[in-house]
N, C-alpha and C positions, 0 to 999 in steps of 0.2 A: 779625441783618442788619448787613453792615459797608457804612459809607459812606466813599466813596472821595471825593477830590479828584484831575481827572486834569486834566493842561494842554491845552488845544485844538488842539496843535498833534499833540498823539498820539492823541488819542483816537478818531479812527477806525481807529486798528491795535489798539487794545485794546476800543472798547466790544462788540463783536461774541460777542467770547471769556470775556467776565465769567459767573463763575458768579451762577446765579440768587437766590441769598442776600447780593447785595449791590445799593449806591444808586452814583450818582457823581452828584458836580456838576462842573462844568468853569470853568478860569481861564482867564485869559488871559494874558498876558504882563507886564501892570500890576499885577495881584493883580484882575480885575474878576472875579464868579463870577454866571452864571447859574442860581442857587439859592441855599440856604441850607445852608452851609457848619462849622455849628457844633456838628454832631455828627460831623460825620469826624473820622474815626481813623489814615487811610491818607492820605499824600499822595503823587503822585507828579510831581515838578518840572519844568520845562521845560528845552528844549535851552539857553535863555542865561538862566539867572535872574539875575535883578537881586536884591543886599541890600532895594530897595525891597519887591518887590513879594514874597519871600521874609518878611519883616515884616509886611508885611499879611496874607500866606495865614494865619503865625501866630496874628496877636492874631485875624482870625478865627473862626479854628478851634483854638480851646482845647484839645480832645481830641484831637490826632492824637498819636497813640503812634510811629507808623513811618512816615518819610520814605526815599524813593528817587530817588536822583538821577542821571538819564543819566549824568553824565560821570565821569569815573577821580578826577577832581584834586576836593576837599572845601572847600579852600581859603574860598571867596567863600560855606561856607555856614556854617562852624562862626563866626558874629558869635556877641560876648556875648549879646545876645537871645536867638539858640537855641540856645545853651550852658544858657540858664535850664532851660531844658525837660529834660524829663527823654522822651527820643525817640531810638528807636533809629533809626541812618541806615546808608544801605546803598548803593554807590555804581554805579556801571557798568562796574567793570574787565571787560576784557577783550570787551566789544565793540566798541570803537574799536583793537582790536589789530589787525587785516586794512588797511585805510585809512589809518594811522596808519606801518604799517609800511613799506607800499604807498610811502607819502609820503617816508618819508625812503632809501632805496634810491633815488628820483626823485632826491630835490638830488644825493646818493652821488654817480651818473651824472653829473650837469647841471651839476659842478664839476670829475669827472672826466674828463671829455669835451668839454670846454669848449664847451660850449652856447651859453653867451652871447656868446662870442667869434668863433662859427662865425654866430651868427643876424645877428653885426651885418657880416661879409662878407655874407654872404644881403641883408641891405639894402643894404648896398651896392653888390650886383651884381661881387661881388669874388672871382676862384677862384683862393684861396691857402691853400697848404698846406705852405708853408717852415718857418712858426713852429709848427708842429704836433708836438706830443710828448703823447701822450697816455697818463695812465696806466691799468695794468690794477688791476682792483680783485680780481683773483687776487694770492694775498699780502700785499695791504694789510692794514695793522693797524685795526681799529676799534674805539674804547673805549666801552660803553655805559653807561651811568652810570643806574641804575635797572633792576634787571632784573624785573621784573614780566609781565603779559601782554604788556605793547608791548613791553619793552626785550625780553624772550624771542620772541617774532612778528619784531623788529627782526632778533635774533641768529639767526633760521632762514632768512632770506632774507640777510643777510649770507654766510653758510656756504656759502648756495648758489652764490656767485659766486664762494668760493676763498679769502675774507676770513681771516683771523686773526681769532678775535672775543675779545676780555674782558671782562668786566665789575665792575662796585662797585657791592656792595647791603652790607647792616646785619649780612648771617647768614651765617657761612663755609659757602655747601653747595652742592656743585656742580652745574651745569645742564645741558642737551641744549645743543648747537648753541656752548657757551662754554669755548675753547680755558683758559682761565685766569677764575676769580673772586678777585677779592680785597674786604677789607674795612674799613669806618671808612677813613679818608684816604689807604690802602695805594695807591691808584690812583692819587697824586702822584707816585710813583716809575716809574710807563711812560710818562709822560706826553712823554717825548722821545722815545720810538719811536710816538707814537701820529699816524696819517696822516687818523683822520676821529674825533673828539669827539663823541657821541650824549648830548644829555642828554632822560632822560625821568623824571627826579624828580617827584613830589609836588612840593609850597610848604612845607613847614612851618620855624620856627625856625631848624632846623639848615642848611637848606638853600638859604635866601633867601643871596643875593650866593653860591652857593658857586663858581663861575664867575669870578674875582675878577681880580685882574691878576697875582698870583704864577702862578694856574693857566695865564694865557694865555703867561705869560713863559715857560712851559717848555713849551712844546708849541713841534714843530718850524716853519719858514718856511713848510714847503709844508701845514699842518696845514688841517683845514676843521674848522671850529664848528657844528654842527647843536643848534636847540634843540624839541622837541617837547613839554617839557613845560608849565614855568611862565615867565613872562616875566622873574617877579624872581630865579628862580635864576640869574640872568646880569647881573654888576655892566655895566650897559651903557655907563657913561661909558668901562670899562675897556675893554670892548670896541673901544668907537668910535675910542678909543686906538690899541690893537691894531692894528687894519684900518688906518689911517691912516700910522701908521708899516711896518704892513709885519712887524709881529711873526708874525702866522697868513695863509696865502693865504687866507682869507675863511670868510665866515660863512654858512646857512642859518635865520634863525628865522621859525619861526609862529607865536610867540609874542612880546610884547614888555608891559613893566610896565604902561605904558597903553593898554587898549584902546577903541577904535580907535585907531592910532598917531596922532599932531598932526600936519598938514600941514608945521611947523615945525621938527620932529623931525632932527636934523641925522643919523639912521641912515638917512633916506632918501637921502641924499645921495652917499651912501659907494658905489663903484661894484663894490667887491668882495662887497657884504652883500644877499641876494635875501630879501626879507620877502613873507610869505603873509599872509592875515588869518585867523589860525586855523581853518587849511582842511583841515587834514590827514586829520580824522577824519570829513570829511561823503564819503559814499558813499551810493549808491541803497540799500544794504541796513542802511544803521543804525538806522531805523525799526522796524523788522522784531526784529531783532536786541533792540533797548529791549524793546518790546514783550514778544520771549521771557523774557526776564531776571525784569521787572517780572511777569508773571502766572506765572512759575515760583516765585518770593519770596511773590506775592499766595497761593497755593494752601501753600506751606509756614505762612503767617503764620494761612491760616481753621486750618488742624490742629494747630498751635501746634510744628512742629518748627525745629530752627535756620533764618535766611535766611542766604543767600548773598551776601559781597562787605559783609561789617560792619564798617561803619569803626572804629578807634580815635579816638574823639574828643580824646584826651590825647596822642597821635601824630601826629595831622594825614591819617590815611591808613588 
């Protein structure tokens, strides 16, 4: 009999479908657990975990061998505490690829098309169409930095509009939908013909600040900055630089180093930079989606064959 840990906020997409040789107790958001919790072996994590309440499920439950976590990015789970552990973890790539991608194709447009510029004639009851030059995003260059499920999801709906698409991942090997890959820092050299910036990196070591002010400084005037993945791959003081001066026609992130942003926060101020609160990846079907992943893993883990989406822990990813 395997006992599960499921968070409340899924568990009525999954208790349904549990095979009959298993228990669950259910968390909450704090680490609170409606049962006892100290023979599970199986965890499976919530949409926003907190370090807190991640620590708590731990000292908990001693025995969990295999954690699974919604989301792509591992970041906020690999703390030294469960590093201690000896626990395989397994993340969510590739279900947040649909909505994700969905998301950044929207800003693509909505800086393309000048959105914000049209919506604020629209308040002002103003029909003008002098300063109007709109570009196509047939032929645009787009550099996707991460090419994984999302940046690859990213790269198929870019293609579809006409886009030039390239990317920078770790592995020289070529992909569907990616006009050119290049590798390790290679992607500093397009970075003056690049017209839309996609970053969907992982957090780890190599890749915190990789977003810096050398990268901003070569990227052209009319450039747009989209960030999907982590807040701190983007030096944001550098940023806020950037935009202010005039160095990139502006920015896109749903992401930013602190989340929830500080009311304080002088990137809200910036009138070229459209901040989301990490919204990219919420759609009616990612439930659903969790759901498959975790009881397709749960059903490989009762048979003992490999699971699917295993992090490297000494990688970050």
């Amino acid at each position: 009999m395997i006992k599960l840990i499921l968070p409340i906020e899924l568990a009525a997409e999954i208790e349904p479908h549990l095979p009959s040789d298993t228990k669950f107790v259910r968390v909450d958001s704090d680490g609170n657990f409606d049962g006892d919790a100290s023979d599970a072996e199986v965890y499976l994590s919530g949409l926003e975990l907190k370090p807190t309440t991640l620590h708590k499920v731990l000292a908990a439950a001693p025995r969990i061998r295999w954690q699974q976590t919604p989301s792509a990015g591992v970041n906020h789970i690999l703390t030294p505490i469960f590093l201690e552990r000896d626990i395989i973890l397994t993340n969510g790539a590739g279900v947040h690829a649909i909505p994700i991608s969905e998301f950044v194709l929207t800003l693509i447009l909505y800086h393309a098309k000048q959105l914000r510029e049209l919506q604020a004639d629209h308040d002002q009851r103003r029909w003008e169409k002098s300063w109007l030059v709109l570009p196509e995003l047939a032929n645009s260059t787009v550099l996707i930095l991460g090419t994984g499920n999302i940046g690859q999801a990213i790269a198929s709906r870019a293609k579809a509009f006409g886009a030039r698409v390239w990317g920078g991942r770790r592995r020289p090997e070529p992909l569907t939908n990616f006009d050119k890959i290049v590798v390790g820092n290679e992607w500093h050299a397009l970075l003056t013909e690049v017209d839309y910036l996609v970053v969907a990196t992982p957090l780890t070591p190599e890749t915190k600040a990789l977003i810096d002010e050398a990268v901003l400084r070569l990227l052209p005037s009319h450039a747009y900055l989209i960030n999907v993945g982590r807040g701190a791959v983007v030096d944001e003081s550098a940023l806020t630089k950037a935009l202010t001066e005039g160095w990139i026609a502006g920015a896109g992130l749903d992401t930013v180093s602190i989340e929830p942003l500080p009311p304080e926060s002088p990137l809200w101020s910036l009138p070229n930079l459209l901040i989301t609160p990490h919204t990219s990846a919420i759609s009616s079907a990612l439930k659903e989606r969790i759901a498959a992943l975790f009881l397709d893993n749960l059903e490989r883990y009762r048979v003992g064959q490999p699971l699917r989406n295993v992090v490297n822990k000494q990688a970050g990813y």
